[in-house]
C-alpha positions as CSV (number, residue, x, y, z in Angstrom):
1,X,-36.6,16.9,17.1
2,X,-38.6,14.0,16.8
3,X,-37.4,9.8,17.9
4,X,-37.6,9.1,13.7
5,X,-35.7,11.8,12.7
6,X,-33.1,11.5,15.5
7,X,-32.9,7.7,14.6
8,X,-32.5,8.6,10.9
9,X,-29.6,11.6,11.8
10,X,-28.3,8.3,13.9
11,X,-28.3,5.8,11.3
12,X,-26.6,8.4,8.8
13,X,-24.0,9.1,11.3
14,X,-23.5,5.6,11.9
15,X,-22.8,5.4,7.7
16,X,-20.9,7.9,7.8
17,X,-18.7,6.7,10.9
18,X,-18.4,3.0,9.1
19,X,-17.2,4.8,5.8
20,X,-14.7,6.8,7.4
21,X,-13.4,3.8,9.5
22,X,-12.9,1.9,6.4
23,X,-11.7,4.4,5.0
24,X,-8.5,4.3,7.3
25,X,-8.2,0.8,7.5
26,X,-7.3,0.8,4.0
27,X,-4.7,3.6,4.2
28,X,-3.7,1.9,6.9
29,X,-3.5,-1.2,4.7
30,X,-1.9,0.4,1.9
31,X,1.0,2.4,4.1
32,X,2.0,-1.1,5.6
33,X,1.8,-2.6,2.2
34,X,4.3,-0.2,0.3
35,X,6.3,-0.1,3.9
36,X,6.6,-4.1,3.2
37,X,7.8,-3.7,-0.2
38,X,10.2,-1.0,0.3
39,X,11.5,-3.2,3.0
40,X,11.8,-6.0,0.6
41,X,12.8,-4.0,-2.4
42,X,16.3,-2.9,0.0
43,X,16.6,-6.0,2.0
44,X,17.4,-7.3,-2.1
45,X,19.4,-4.6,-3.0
46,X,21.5,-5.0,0.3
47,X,21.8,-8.9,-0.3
48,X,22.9,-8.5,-4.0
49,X,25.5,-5.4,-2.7
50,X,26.7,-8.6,-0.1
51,X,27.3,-10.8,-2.5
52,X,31.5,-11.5,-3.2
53,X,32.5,-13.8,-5.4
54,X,36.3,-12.5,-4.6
55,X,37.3,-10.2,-1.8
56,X,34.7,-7.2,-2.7
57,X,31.1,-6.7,-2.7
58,X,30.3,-7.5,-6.6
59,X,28.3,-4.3,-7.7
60,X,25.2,-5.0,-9.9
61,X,25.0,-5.1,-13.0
62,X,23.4,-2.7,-15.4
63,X,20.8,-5.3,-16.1
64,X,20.0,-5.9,-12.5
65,X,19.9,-2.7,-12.0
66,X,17.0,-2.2,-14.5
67,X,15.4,-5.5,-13.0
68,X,14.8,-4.0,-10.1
69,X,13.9,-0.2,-10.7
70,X,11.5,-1.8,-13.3
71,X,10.1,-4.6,-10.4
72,X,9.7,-1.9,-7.8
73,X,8.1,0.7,-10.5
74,X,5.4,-2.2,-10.9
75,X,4.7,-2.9,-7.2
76,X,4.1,0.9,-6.7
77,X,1.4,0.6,-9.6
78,X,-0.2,-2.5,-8.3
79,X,-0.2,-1.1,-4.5
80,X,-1.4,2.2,-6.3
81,X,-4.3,0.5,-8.1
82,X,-5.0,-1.6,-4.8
83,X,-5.4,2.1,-2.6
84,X,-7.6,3.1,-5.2
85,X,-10.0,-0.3,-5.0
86,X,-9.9,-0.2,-1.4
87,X,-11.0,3.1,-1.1
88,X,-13.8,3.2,-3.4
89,X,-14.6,0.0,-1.6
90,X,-14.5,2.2,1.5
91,X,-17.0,4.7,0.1
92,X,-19.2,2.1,-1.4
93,X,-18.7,3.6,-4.8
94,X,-17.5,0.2,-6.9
């Protein structure tokens, strides 16, 4: 092999290295992120369960209940759409 074409099989590998390390950074990104707002999403539903006006934990109501599988269902979707952005950012293809 010639120095030019083992300097262009480098700089392709060197791409291809750069797209896979991005690549899993934003997996990485994106497991943290929905570990975060699972975290968050029982922290609240252990604080509401705590909760005691009388002698009892106060269950939820049927309305917080709703509040919050309809919260959550929207941070999956926007964590979702963010994986998607971050790995076509990865892969250079937005």
């Amino acid at each position: 092999m010639t120095s030019a074409s083992n300097g262009h099989q480098n700089a392709v590998t060197d791409q291809v290295m750069d797209v896979m390390s991005r690549g899993q950074k934003a997996m990485t990104d994106a497991t943290t992120g929905m570990a975060q707002m699972w975290g968050a999403a029982l922290k609240g539903a252990d604080d509401a369960g705590r909760r005691t006006p009388g002698s009892g934990p106060v269950p939820p109501s049927a309305g917080e209940l709703v509040d919050r599988a309809v919260d959550t269902g929207i941070a999956v979707l926007e964590m979702q759409r963010s994986v998607a952005h971050q790995v076509l950012d990865a892969l250079r293809l937005r």
